[in-house]
Each structure stands twice: as C-alpha cells, then as structure tokens.
N, C-alpha and C positions, 0 to 999 in steps of 0.2 A: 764474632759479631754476626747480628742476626742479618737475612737478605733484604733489603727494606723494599727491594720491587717484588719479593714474592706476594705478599698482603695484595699491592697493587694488582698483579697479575691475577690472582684468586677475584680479586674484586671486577676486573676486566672479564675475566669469564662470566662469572653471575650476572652481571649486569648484563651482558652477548645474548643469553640467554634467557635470562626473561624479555629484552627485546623480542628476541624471535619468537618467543612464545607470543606474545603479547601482539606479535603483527601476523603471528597464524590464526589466532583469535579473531583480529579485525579482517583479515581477506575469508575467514568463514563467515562471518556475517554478513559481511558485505556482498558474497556469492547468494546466501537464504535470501536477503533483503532483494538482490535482482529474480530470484526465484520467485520468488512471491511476487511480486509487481509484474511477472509476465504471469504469472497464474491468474490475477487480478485484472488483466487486460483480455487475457484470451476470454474471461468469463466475459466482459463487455461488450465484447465481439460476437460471441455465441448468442449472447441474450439481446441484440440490437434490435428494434424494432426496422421490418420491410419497406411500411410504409405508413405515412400519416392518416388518423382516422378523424374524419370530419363527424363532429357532435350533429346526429340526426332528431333527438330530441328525448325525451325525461324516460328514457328505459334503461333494462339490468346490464346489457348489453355494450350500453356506450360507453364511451372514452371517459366521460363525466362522472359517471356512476349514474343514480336514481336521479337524483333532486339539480340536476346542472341546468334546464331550464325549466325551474319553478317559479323564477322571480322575472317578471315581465315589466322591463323598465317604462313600457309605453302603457300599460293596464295599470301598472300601480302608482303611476304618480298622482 
C-alpha cells in the first residue's frame, strides 16, 4: 500500500516554498518602496526653498511670474 503522507509531505514542501518565495518577493519590494521614498524626500530637502519671496510687483523676476499684479482691485472696480 501506497504512503498516503507522502503526497502530503511533497505537498507541505511546495507550498514552504512558494511561501518563501513569495515573502522574499514582498520584503524586496518593500526595501525598493522605503528606497524610493527616502530618494523622494532627500530630493525635498535638497530642493527646499531658504526663504519666502515677497511679490515686488509685475516683473520676469518675481515669485508671481509677469502678470501677478496686473489686475488692480481698487482701479478696476
């Protein structure tokens, strides 16, 4: 007569095994994903603006761009 827990067993491996695959998978992505995300921060940090620029008025220059005060709420009403 045949072993009936060998089946079993064979089936206990496989399944061990793609488990671990399966969760060496997930702890590699999950390392790229924290990777990424401090890549993503440090760039935030590198790129941060010093200090706030007060809009001086309608040139190439300013925070606004050109046309930030063009429209004059006290002239145009």
């Amino acid at each position: 007569m045949a072993d009936p827990f060998k089946a079993f067993a064979e089936f206990q491996n496989a399944w061990f095994r793609a488990w671990m695959n399966s969760t060496q998978n997930f702890a590699g992505m999950a390392q790229h994903y924290l990777e990424m995300q401090q890549r993503f921060f440090s760039q935030a940090v590198k790129y941060q603006r010093d200090h706030i620029e007060i809009a001086t008025g309608p040139s190439l220059t300013d925070k606004y761009g050109k046309r930030a005060h063009d429209i004059d709420p006290e002239r145009d009403v």
